[in-house]
C-alpha positions in Angstrom: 51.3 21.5 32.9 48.3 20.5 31.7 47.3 16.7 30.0 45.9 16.5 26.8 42.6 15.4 28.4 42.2 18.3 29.8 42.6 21.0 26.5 41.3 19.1 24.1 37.9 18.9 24.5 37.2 22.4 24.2 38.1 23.2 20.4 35.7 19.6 20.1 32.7 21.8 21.9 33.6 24.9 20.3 32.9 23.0 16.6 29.7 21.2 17.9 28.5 24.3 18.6 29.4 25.9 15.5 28.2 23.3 13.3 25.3 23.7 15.6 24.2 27.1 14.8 25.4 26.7 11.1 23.1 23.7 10.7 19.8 25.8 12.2 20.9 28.8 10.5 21.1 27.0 7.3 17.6 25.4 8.0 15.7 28.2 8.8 16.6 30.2 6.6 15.5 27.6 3.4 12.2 27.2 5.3 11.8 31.0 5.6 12.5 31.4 2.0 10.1 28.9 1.3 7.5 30.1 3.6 7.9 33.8 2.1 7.9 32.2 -1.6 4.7 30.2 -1.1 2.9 32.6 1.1 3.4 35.3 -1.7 1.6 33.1 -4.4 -1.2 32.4 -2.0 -1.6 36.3 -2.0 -0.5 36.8 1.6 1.3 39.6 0.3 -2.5 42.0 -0.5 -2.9 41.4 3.3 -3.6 44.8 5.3 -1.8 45.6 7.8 1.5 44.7 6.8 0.4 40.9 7.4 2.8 39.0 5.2 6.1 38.7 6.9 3.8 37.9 9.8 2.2 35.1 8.0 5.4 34.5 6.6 6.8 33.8 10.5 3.5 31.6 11.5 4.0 29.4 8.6 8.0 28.8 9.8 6.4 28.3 13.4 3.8 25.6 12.0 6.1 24.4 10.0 9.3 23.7 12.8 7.1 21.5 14.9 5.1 25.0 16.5 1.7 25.3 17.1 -0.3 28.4 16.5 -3.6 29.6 17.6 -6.4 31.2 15.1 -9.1 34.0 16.3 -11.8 35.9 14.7 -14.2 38.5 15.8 -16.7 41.1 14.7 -17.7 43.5 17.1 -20.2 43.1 19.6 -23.4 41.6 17.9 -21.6 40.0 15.5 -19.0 36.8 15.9 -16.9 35.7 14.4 -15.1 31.9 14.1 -12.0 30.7 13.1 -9.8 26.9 12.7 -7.3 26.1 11.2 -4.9 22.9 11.2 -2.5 22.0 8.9 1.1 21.6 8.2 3.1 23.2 5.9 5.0 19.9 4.9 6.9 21.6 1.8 8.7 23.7 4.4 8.9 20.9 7.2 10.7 18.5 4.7 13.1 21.4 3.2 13.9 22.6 6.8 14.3 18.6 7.8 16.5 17.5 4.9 18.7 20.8 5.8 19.4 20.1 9.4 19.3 16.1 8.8 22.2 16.3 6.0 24.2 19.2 8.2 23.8 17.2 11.8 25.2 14.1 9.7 28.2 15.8 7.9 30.6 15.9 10.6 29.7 12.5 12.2 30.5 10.3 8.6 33.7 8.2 8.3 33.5 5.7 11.3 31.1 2.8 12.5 30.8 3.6 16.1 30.3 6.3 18.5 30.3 6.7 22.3 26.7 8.0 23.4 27.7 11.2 25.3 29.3 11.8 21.5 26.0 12.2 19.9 24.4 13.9 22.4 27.1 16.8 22.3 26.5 17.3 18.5 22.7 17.1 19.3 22.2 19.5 22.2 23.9 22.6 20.8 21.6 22.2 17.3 18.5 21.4 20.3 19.2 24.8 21.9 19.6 26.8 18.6 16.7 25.5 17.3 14.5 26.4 19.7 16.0 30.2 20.1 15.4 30.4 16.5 12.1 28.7 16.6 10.9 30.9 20.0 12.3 34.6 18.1 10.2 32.9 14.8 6.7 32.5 17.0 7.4 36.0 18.8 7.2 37.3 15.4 4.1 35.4 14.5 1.5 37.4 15.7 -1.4 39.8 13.8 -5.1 40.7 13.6 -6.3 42.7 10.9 -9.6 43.3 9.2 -11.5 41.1 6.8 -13.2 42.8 3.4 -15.4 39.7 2.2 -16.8 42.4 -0.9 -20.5 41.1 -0.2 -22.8 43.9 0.3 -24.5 42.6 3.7 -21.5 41.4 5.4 -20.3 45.4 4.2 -23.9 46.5 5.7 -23.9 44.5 9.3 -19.9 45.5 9.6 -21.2 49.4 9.4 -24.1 48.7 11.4 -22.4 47.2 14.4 -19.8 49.5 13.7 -16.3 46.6 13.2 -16.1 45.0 10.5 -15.0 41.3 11.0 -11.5 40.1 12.0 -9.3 37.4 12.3 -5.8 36.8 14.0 -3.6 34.3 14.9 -0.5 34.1 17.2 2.3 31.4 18.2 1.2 29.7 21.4 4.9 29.7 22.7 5.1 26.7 25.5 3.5 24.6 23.3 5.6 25.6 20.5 9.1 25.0 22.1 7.7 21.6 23.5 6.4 20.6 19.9 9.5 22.1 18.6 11.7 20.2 21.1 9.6 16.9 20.0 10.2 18.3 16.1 14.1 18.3 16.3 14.6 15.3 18.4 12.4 13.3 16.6 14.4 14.6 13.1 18.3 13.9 14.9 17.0 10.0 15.4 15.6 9.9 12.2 18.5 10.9 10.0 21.0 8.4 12.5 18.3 5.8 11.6 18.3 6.3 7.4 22.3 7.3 7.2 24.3 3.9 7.0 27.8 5.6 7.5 26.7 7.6 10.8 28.4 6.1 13.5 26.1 4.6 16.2 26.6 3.8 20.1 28.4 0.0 20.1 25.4 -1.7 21.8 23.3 -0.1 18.7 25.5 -1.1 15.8 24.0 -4.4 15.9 20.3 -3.3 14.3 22.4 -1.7 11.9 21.2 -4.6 9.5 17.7 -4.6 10.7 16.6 -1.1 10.9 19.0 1.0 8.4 18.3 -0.2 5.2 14.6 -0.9 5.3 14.5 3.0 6.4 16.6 4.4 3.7 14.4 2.8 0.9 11.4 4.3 2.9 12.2 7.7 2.9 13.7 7.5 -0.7 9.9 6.3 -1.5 8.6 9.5 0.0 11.1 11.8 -1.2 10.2 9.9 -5.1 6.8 10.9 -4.7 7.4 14.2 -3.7 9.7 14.9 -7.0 7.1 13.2 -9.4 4.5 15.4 -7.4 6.7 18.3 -8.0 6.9 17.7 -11.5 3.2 17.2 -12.6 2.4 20.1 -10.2 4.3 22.2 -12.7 3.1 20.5 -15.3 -0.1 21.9 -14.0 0.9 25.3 -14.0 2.2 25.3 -17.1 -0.7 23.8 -18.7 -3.8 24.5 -16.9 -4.2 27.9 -15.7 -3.7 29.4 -11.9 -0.2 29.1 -12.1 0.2 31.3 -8.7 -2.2 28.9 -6.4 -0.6 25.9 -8.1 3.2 27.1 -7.4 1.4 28.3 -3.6 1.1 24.4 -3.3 3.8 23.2 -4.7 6.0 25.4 -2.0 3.8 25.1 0.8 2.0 21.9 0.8 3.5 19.6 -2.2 4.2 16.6 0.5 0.5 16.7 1.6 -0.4 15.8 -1.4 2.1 13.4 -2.7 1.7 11.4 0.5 -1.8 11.3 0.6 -1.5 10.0 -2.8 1.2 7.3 -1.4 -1.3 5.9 0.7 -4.7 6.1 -1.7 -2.5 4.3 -4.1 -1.6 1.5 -1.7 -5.8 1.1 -1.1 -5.8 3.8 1.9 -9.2 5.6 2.3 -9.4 9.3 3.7 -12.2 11.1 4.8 -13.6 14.3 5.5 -16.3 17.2 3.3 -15.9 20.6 1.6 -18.1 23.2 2.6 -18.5 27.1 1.2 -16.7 28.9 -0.9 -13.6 27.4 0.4 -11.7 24.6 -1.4 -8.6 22.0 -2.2 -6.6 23.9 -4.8 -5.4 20.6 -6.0 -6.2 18.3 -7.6 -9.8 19.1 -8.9 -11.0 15.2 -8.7 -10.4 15.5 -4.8 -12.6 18.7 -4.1 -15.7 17.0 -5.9 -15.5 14.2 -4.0 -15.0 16.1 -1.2 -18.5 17.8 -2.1 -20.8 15.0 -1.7 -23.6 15.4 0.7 -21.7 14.9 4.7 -18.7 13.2 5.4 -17.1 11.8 2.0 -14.5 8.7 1.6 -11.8 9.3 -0.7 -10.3 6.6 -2.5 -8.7 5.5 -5.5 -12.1 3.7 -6.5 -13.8 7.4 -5.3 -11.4 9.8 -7.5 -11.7 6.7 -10.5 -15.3 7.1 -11.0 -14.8 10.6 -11.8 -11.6 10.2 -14.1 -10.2 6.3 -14.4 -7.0 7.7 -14.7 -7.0 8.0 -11.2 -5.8 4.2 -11.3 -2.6 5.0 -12.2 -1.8 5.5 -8.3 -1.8 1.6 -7.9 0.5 1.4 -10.7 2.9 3.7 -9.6 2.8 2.7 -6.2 3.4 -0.6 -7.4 6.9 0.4 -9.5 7.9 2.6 -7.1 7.6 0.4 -4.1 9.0 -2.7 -6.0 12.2 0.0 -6.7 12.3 0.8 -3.0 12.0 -3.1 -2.0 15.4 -3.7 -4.4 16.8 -0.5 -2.8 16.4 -1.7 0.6 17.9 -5.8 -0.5 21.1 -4.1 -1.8 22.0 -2.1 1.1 21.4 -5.2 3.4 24.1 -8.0 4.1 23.5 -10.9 1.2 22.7 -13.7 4.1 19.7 -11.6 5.6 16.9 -14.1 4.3 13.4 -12.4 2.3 11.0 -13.1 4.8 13.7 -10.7 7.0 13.8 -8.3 3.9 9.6 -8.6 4.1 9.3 -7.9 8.2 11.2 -4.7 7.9 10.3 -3.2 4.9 6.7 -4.2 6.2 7.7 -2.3 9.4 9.3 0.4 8.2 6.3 1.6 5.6 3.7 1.2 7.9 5.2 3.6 10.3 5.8 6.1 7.6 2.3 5.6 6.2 1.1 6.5 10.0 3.2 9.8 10.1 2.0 10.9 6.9 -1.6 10.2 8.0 -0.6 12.2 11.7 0.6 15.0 9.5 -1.0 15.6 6.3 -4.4 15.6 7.2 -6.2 19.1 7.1 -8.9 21.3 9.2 -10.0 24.2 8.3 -13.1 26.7 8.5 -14.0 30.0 8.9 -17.6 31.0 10.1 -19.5 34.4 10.8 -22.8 35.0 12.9 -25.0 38.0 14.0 -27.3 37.2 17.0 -26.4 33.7 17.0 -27.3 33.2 13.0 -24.7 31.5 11.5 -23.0 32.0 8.1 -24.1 35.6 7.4 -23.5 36.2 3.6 -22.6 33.1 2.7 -19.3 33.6 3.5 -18.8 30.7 6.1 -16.9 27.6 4.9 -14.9 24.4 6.0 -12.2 21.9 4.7 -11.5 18.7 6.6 -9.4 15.7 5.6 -8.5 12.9 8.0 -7.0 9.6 7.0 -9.3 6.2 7.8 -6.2 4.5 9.9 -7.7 1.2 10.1 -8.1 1.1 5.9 -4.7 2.7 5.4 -2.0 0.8 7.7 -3.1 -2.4 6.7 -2.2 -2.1 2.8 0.8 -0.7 4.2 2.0 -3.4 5.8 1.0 -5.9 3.2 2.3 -4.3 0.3 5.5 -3.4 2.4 6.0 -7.0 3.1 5.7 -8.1 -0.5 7.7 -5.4 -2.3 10.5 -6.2 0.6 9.9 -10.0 -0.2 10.3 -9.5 -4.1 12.9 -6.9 -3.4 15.2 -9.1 -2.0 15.0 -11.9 -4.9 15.4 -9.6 -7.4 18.4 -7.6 -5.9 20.1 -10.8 -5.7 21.8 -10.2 -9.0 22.9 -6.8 -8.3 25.2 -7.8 -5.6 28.4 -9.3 -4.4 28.4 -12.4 -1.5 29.0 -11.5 1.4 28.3 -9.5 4.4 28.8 -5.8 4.8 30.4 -3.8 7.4 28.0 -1.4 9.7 29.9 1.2 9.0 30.6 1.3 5.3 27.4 -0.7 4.0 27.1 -3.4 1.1 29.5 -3.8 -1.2 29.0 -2.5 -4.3 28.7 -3.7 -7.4 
């Protein structure tokens, strides 16, 4: 007869496993719908060559932790370049809060868990992410034609006999291993910021330390993005271009808000506009973008061309002063305010550094005959890339204050007493 040691496990797997593929279906799907949504009000849809669910797979791809390689080409006297970096972060955080919230759902209710626990609710939503993500960059593949609707660029094109081209495709091995980085790095994220996740026993002990501080951080970034959200529609509404404005809102609403995040905390950002090509948002940004070489954007930059740009400090100010109380009242009363300061200090700076690793942007497009560049006029470039040095440091400070004042001024809004690791403060 066999023990119950031996015949239970397997219904236990059999759920992981489920709740495994549930969870990736679940995500995927959101980030497709997304992708597709956004892609559509770009105008990926009037590409030739039945292009658009393509594009529609490469943004998934980019946006799942893959990596995907652009091309361009015009015949044999004629070249043709192409670069393009940047991450969809719309779909990323839609396709993040998915899994995070479906990984989490089964594990609530106790304080502690054994290791090998975790890791056999992790691996099967590991494994189905990257099938899904390796059918999505399969998928992600096309070249087709360019029509730039300039007269000379129409001219070389039939005089060299191909008109210019540009492709992409999913680079697969470094997709699954940037996808593998992607999920893992999401599973330890969501056990960090959920405070009724059980933990390994020799972890529950940071529970105080680390839990708290990075709740209120990503409730900071996911604040921005909803007041983002709403004057991006705002936008639409009132302003004109309602399709390119709803393009960013579902495709790159996070870059934005997070940029803003960090310019309003004293950050500084570089980079230049080049071309025809642009920032669709906001307007401010692309003229300062414009200046003659490399431009700094920051809040002093954008204020000299509207000084309601200095409403960033403000907000940054509430809104981090909010997250500071946040993070006191999910801590244990007896953690003292310089504690309060060190982690919320901590814990901003090293979302501050993310957002700068993954909302910067690269992008150009060039084309040449014999060697002569930018035939037409149609070449072009768009860089952005955060000044670390300027942007981490405000971070910290203004993390360590707001977690400082935080904690004095959640001392009302509280009961005495510690709180248990697995159930959090007690409320008021």
């Amino acid at each position: 007869m066999s023990s119950p040691s031996t015949t239970t496990p397997t219904p236990r797997v059999a759920k992981a496993w489920r709740d495994g593929f549930v969870a990736v279906a679940a995500a995927f799907a959101v980030m497709f719908a997304l992708a597709a949504a956004g892609s559509a009000c770009a105008g990926a849809g009037d590409l030739p060559g039945g292009a658009y669910p393509r594009v529609v797979a490469a943004v998934v791809v980019l946006a799942a932790g893959g990596s995907v390689d652009a091309s361009g080409g015009a015949g044999s006297l004629a070249g043709a370049a192409l670069d393009l970096s940047v991450l969809p972060l719309s779909v990323s955080l839609a396709g993040a809060l998915t899994a995070g919230c479906a990984f989490l759902r089964p594990l609530k209710g106790r304080a502690v868990a054994t290791a090998r626990e975790l890791l056999g609710r992790a691996v099967p939503l590991v494994v189905f992410w990257l099938l899904a993500l390796l059918g999505t960059g399969v998928v992600a593949r096309q070249t087709f034609a360019l029509s730039p609707g300039d007269s000379l660029v129409t001219d070389i094109g039939e005089l060299v006999g191909s008109a210019p081209t540009v492709g992409f495709r999913a680079d697969l091995p470094v997709t699954l291993l940037g996808g593998l980085l992607w999920i893992v790095g999401l599973l330890v994220v969501a056990l960090l910021v959920s405070r009724r996740a059980p933990l390994p026993a020799a972890l529950v002990r940071f529970h105080t330390a680390v839990r708290p501080a990075a709740f209120a951080t990503l409730a900071l970034l996911l604040a921005y993005v909803a007041l983002a959200g709403v004057v991006g529609l705002v936008v639409a509404v009132t302003q004109g271009h309602a399709e390119r404005t709803l393009a960013v809102l579902l495709l790159g609403l996070p870059n934005l808000a997070w940029i803003a995040l960090t310019v309003g905390l004293g950050g500084a950002w570089e980079g230049r506009v080049e071309g025809p090509f642009g920032l669709p948002l906001p307007h401010a940004l692309d003229e300062v973008l414009r200046g003659p070489g490399r431009s700094t954007v920051d809040v002093s930059a954008l204020a000299e061309r509207d000084s309601r740009w200095w409403l960033l400090v403000v907000v940054a100010a509430v809104l981090l002063l909010g997250t500071g109380v946040l993070a006191a009242v999910r801590s244990p009363s007896e953690v003292r305010p310089w504690r309060h300061a060190l982690h919320l200090g901590l814990a901003l700076t090293l979302a501050v550094l993310t957002v700068c690793l993954l909302a910067g942007v690269r992008a150009g497009f060039g084309l040449s005959l014999l060697g002569i560049g930018d035939v037409g006029g149609l070449g072009g470039r768009v860089e952005l890339t955060p000044v670390l040095w300027r942007t981490l440091g405000p971070a910290l400070l203004w993390g360590a204050v707001a977690g400082y004042l935080g904690a004095l001024l959640a001392r009302p809004l509280r009961h005495r007493g510690p709180a248990d690791g697995a159930e959090g403060p007690a409320k008021s």
